[in-house]
FIGU-45361 format. One record per atom (N, C-alpha, C, CB): atom name; z, y, x. Coordinates in steps of 0.2 Angstrom, whole numbers, padded with zeros to 4 digits, always signed. Glycine has a CB too. Example, Ala and Ser with C-alpha at 12.3 -4.5 7.8 and 13.67 -1.06 7.14 Angstrom:
<vonus>
+----+-------+-------+-------+
| at |    pz |    py |    px |
+----+-------+-------+-------+
|  N | +0039 | -0028 | +0066 |
| CA | +0039 | -0022 | +0062 |
|  C | +0039 | -0016 | +0066 |
| CB | +0045 | -0022 | +0057 |
|  N | +0035 | -0011 | +0064 |
| CA | +0036 | -0005 | +0068 |
|  C | +0039 | +0000 | +0064 |
| CB | +0029 | -0003 | +0070 |
+----+-------+-------+-------+
</vonus>
This chain:
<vonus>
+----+-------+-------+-------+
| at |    pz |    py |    px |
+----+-------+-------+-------+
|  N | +0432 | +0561 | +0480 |
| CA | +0427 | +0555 | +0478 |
|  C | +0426 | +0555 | +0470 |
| CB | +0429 | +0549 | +0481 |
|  N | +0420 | +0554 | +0468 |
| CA | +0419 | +0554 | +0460 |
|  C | +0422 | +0547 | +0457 |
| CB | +0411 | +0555 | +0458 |
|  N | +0425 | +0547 | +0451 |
| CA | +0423 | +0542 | +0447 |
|  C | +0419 | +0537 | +0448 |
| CB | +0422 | +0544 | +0443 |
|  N | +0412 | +0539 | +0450 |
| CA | +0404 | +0535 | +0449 |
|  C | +0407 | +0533 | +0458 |
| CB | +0395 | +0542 | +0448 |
|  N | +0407 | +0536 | +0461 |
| CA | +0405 | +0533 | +0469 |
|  C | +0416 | +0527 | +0470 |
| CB | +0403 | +0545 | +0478 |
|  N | +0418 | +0531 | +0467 |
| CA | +0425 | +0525 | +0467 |
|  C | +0421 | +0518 | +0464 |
| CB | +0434 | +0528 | +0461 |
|  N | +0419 | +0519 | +0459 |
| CA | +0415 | +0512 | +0456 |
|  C | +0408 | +0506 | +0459 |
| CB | +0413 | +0514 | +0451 |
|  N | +0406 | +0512 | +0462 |
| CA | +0400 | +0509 | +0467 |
|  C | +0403 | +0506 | +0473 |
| CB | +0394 | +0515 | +0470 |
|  N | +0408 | +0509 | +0476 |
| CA | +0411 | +0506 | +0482 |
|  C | +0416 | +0502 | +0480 |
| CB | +0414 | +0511 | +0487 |
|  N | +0421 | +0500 | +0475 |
| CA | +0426 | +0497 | +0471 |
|  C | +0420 | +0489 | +0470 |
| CB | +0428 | +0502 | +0462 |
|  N | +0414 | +0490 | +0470 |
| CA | +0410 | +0484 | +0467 |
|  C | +0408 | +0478 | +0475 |
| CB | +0403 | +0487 | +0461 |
|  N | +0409 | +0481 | +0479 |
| CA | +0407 | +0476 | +0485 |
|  C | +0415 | +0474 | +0489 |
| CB | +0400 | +0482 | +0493 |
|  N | +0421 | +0475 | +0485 |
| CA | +0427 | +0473 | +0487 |
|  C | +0430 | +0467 | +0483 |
| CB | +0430 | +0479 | +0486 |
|  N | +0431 | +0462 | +0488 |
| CA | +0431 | +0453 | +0486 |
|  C | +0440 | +0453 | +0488 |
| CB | +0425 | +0447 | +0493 |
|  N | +0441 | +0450 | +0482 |
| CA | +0449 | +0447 | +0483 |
|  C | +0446 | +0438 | +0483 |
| CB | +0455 | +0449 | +0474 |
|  N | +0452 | +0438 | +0490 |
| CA | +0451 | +0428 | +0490 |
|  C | +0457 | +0427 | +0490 |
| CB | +0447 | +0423 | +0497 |
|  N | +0462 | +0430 | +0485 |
| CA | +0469 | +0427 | +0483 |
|  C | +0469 | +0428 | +0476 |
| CB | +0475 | +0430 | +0486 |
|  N | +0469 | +0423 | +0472 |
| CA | +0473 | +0423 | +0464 |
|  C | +0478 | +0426 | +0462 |
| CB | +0474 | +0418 | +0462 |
|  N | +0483 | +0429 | +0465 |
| CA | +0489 | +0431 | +0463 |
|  C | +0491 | +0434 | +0467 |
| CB | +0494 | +0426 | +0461 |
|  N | +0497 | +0440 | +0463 |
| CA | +0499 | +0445 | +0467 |
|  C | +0506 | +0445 | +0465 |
| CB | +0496 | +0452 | +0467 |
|  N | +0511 | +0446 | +0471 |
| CA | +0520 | +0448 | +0468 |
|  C | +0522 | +0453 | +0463 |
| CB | +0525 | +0451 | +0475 |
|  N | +0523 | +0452 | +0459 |
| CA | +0524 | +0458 | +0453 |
|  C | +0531 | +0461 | +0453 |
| CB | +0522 | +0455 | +0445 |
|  N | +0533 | +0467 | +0452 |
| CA | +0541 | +0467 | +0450 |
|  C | +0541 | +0470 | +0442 |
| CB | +0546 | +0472 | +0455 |
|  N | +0545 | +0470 | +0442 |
| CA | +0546 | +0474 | +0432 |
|  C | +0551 | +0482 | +0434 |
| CB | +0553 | +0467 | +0424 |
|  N | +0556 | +0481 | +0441 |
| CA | +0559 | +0487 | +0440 |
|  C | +0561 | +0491 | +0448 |
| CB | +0565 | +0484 | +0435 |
|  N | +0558 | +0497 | +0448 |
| CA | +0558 | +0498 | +0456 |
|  C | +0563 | +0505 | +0455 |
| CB | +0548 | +0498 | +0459 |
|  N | +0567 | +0504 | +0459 |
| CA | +0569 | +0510 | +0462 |
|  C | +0566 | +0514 | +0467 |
| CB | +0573 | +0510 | +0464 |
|  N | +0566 | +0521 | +0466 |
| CA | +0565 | +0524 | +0470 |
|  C | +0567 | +0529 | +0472 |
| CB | +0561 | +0524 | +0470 |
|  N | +0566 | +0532 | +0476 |
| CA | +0569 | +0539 | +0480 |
|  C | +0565 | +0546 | +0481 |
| CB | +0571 | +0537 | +0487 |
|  N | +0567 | +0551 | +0479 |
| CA | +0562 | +0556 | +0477 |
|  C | +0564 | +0562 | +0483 |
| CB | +0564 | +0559 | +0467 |
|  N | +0558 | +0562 | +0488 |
| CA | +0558 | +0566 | +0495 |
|  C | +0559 | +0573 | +0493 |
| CB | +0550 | +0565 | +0498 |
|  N | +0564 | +0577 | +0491 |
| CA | +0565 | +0583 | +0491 |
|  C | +0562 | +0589 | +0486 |
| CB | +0564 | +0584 | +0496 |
|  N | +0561 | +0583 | +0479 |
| CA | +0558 | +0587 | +0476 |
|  C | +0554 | +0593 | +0472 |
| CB | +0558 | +0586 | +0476 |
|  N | +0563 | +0598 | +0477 |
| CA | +0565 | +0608 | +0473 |
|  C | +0561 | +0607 | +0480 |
| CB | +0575 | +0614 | +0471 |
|  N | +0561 | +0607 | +0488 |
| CA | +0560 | +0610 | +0493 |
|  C | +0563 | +0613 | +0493 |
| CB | +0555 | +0612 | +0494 |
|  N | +0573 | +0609 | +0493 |
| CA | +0575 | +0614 | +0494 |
|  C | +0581 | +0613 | +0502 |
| CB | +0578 | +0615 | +0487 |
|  N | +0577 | +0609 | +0504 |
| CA | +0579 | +0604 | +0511 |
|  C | +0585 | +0600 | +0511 |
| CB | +0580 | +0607 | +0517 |
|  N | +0586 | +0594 | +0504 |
| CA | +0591 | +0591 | +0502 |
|  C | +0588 | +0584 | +0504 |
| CB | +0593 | +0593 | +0496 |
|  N | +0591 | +0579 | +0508 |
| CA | +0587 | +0573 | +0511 |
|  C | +0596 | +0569 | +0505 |
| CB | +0587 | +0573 | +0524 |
|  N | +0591 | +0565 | +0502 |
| CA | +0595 | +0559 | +0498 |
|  C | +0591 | +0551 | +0501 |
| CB | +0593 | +0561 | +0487 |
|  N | +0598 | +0547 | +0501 |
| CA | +0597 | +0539 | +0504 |
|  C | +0598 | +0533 | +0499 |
| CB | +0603 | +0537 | +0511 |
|  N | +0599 | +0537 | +0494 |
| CA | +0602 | +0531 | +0488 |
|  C | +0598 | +0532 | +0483 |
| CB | +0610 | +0530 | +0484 |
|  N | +0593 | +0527 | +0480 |
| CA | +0588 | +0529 | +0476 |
|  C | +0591 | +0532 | +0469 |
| CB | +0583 | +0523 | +0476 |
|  N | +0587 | +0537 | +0466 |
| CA | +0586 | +0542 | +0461 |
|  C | +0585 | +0541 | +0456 |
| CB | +0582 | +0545 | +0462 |
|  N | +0580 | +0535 | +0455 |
| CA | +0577 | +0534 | +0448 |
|  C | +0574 | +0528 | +0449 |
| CB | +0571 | +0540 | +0446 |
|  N | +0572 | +0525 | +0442 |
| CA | +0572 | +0518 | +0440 |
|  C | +0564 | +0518 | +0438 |
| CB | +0578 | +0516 | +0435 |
|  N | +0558 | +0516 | +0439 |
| CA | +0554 | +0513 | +0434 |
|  C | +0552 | +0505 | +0433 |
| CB | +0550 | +0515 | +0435 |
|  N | +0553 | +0506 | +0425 |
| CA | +0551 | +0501 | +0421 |
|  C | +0544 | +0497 | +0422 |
| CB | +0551 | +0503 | +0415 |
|  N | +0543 | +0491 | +0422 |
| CA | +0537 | +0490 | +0421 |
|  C | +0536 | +0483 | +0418 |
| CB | +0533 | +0492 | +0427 |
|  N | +0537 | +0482 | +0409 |
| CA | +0537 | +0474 | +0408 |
|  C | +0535 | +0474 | +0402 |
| CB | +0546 | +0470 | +0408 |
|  N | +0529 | +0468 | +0403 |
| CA | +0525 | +0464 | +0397 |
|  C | +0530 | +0464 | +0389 |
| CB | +0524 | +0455 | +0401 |
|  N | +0528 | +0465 | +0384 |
| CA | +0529 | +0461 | +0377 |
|  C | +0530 | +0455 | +0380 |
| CB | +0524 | +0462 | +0370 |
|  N | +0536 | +0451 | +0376 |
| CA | +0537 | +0445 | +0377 |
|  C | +0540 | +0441 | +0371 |
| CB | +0540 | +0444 | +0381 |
|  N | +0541 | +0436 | +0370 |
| CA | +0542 | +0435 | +0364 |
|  C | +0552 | +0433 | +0366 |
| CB | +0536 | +0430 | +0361 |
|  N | +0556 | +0433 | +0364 |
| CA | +0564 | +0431 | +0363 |
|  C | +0565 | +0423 | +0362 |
| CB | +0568 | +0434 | +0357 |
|  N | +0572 | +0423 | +0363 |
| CA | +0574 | +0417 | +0361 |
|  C | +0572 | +0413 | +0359 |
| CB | +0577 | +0417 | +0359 |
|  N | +0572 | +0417 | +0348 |
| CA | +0571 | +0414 | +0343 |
|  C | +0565 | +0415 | +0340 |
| CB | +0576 | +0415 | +0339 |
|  N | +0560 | +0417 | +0347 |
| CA | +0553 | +0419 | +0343 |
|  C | +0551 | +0427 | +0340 |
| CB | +0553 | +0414 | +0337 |
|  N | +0558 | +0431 | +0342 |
| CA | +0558 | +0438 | +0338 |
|  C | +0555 | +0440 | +0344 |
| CB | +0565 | +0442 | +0335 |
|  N | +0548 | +0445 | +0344 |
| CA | +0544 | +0451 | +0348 |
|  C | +0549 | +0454 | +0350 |
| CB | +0540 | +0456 | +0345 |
|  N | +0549 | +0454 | +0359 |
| CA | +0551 | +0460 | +0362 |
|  C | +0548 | +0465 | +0364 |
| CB | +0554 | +0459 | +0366 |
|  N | +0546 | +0471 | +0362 |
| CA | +0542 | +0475 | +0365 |
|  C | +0539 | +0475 | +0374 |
| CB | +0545 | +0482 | +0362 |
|  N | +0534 | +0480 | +0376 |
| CA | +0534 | +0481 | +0381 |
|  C | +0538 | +0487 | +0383 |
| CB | +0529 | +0481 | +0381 |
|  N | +0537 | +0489 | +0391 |
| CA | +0540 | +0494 | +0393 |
|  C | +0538 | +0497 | +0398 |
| CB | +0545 | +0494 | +0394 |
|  N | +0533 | +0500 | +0398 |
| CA | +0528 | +0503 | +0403 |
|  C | +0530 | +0511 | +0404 |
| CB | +0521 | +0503 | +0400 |
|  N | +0534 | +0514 | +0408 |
| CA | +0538 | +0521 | +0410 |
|  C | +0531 | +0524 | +0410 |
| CB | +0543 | +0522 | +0418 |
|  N | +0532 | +0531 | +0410 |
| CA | +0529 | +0535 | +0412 |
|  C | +0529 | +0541 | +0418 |
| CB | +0529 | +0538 | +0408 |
|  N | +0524 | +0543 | +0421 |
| CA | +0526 | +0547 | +0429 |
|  C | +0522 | +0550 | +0428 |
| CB | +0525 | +0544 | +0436 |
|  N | +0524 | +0555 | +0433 |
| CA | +0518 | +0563 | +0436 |
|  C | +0517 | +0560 | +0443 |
| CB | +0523 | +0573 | +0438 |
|  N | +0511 | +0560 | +0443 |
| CA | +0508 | +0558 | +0448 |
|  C | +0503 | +0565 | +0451 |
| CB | +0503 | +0551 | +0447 |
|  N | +0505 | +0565 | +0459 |
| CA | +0500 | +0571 | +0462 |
|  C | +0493 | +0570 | +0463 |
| CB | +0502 | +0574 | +0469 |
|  N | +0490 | +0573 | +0460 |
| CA | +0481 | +0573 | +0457 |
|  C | +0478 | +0578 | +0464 |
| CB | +0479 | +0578 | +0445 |
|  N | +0482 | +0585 | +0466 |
| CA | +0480 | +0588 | +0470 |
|  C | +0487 | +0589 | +0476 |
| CB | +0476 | +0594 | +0466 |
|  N | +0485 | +0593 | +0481 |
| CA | +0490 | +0595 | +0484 |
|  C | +0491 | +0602 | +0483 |
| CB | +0489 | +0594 | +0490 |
|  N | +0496 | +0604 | +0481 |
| CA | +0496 | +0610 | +0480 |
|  C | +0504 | +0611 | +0484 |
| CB | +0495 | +0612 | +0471 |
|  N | +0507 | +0616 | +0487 |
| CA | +0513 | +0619 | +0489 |
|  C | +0513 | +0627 | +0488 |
| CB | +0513 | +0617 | +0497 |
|  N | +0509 | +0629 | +0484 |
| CA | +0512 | +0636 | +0482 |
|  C | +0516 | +0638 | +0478 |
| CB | +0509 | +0639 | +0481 |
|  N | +0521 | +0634 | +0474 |
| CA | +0527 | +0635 | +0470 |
|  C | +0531 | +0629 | +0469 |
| CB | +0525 | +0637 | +0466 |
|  N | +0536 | +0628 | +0474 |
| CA | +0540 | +0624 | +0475 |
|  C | +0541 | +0621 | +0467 |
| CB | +0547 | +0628 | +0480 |
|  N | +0542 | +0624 | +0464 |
| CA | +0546 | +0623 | +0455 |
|  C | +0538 | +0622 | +0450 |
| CB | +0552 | +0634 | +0451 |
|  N | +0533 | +0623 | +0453 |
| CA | +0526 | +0621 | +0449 |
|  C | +0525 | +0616 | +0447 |
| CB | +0520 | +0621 | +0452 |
|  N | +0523 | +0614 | +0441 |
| CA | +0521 | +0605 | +0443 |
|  C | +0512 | +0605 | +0441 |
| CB | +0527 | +0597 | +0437 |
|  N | +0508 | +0610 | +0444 |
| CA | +0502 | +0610 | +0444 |
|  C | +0501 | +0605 | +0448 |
| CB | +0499 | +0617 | +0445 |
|  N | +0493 | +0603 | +0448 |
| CA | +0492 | +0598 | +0453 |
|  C | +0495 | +0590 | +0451 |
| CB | +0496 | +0602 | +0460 |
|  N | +0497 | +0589 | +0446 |
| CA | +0500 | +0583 | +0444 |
|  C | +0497 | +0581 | +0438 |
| CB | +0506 | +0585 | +0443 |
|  N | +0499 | +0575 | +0437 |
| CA | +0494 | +0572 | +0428 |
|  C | +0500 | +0568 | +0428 |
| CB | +0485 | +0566 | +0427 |
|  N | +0498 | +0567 | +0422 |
| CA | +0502 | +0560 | +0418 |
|  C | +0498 | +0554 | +0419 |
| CB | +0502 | +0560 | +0409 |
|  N | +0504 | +0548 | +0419 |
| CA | +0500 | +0543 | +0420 |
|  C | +0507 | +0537 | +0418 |
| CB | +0495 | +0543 | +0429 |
|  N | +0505 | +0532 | +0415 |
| CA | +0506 | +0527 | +0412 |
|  C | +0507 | +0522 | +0419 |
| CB | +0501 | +0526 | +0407 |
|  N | +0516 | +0518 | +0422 |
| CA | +0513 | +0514 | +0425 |
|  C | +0511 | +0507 | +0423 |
| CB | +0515 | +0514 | +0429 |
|  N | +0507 | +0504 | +0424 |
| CA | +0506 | +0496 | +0420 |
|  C | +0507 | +0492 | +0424 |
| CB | +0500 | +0494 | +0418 |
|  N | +0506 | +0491 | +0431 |
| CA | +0509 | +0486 | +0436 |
|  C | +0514 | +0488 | +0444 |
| CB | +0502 | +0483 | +0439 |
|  N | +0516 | +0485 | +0441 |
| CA | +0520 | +0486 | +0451 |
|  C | +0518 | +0480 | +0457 |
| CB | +0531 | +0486 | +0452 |
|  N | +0514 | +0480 | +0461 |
| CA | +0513 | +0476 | +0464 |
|  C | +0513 | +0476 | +0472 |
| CB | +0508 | +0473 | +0460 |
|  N | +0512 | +0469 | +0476 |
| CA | +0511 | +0470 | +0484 |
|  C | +0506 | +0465 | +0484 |
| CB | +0517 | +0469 | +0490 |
|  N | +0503 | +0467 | +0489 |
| CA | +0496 | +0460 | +0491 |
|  C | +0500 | +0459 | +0500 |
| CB | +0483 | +0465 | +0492 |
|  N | +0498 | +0453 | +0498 |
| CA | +0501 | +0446 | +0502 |
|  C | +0502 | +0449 | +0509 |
| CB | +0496 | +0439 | +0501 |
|  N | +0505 | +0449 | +0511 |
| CA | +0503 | +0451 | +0519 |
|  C | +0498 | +0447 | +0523 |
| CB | +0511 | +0450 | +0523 |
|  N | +0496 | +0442 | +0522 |
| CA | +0490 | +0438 | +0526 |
|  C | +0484 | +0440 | +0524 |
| CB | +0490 | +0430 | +0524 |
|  N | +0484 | +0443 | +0518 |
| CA | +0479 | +0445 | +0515 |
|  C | +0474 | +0452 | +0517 |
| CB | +0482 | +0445 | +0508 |
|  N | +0480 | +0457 | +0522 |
| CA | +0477 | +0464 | +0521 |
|  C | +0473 | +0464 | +0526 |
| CB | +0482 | +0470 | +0522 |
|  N | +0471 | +0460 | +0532 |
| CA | +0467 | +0463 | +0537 |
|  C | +0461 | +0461 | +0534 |
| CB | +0467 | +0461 | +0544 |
|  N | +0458 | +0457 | +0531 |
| CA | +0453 | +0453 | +0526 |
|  C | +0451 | +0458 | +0522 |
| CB | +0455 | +0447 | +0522 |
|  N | +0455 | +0461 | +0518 |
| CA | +0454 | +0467 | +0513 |
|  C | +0453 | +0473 | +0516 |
| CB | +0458 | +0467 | +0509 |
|  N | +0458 | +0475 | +0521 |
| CA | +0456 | +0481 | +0525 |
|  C | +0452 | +0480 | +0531 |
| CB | +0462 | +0484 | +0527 |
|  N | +0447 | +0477 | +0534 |
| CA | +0446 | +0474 | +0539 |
|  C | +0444 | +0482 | +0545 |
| CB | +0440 | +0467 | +0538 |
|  N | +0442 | +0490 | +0542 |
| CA | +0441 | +0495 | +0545 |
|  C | +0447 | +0498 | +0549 |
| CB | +0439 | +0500 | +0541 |
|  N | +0453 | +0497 | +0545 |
| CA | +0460 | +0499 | +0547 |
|  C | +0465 | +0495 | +0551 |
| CB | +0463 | +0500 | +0542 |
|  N | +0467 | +0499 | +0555 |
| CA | +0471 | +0494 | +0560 |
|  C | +0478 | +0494 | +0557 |
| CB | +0472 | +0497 | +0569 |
|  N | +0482 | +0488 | +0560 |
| CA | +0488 | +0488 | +0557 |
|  C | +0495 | +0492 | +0553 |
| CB | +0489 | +0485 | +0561 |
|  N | +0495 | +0498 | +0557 |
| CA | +0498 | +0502 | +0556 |
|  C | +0495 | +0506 | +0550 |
| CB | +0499 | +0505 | +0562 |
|  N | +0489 | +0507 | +0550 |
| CA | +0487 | +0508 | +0543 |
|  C | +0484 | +0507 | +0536 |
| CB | +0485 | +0511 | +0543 |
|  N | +0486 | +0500 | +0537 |
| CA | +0486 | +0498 | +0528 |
|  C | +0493 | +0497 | +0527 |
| CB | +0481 | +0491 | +0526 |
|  N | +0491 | +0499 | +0520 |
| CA | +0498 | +0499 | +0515 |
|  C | +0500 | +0492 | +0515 |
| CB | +0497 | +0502 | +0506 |
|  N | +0508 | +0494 | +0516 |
| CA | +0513 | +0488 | +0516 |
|  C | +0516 | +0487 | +0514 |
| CB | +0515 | +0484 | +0518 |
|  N | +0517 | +0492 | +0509 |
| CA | +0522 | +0492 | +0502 |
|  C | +0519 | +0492 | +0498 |
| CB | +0527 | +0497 | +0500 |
|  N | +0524 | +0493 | +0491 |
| CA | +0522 | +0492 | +0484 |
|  C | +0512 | +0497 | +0482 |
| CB | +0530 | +0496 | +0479 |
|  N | +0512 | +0495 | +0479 |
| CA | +0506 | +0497 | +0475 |
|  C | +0506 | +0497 | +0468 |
| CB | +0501 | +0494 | +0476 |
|  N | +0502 | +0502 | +0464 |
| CA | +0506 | +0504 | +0458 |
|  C | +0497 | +0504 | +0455 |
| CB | +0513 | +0512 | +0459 |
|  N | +0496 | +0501 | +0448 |
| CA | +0493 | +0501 | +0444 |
|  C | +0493 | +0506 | +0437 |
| CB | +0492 | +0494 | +0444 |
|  N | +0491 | +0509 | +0437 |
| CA | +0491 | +0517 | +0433 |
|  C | +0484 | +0515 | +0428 |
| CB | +0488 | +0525 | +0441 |
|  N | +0490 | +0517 | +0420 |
| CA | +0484 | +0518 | +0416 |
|  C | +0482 | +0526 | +0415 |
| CB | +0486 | +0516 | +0409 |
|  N | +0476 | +0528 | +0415 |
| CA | +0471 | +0535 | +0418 |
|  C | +0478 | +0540 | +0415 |
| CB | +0460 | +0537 | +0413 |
|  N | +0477 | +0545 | +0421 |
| CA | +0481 | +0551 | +0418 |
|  C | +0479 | +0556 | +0415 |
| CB | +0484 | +0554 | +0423 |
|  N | +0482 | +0560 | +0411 |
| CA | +0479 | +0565 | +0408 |
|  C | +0482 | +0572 | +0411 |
| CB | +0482 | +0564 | +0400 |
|  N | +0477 | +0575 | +0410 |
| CA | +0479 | +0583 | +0411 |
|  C | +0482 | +0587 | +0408 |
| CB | +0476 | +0586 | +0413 |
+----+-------+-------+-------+
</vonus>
């Protein structure tokens, strides 16, 4: 799907909730990613994801927005490649409400809309 047609269809999609659960710091668990058929159960890695704020005493605390390789294509011809991938910036971690999904998904049956996290991505680069 293009750019242009994600935005034409992005514009007849209605949120009737104001707020979403946010986290700042998510573990996660990385599915085997030499292909080298090693199954891990304790999460791997950590992303950051937290607003500038200000301290205590009024002194700026920066932000902290991680960075990730996100898969842009499917590619499986070289277990050790990381073609097929971008950069991308994350800026939100978030979940929509569980009451909320059939209304927003109303095509998809239960079993397929997302019901975990969702991740808000500033554009990746190639």
């Amino acid at each position: 799907m293009s750019t242009q047609q994600v935005e034409l269809a992005a514009g007849g999609v209605y949120f009737d909730f104001a707020a979403v659960p946010t986290f700042h710091k998510v573990k996660i668990t990385l599915e085997d990613p030499q292909g080298l058929g090693v199954t891990h159960t304790e999460p791997q890695d950590v992303i950051h994801v937290r607003p500038a704020q200000c301290g205590k005493y009024g002194a700026p605390i920066p932000g902290r927005f991680d960075t990730v390789l996100v898969r842009a294509q499917d590619y499986h011809h070289d277990a050790w490649a990381i073609r097929g991938f971008r950069v991308a910036q994350v800026r939100m971690v978030f979940k929509i409400p569980e009451a909320k999904l059939e209304g927003l998904f109303p095509l998809l049956d239960a079993a397929s809309r997302p019901d975990d996290l969702l991740v808000y991505l500033d554009r990746g680069y190639d």
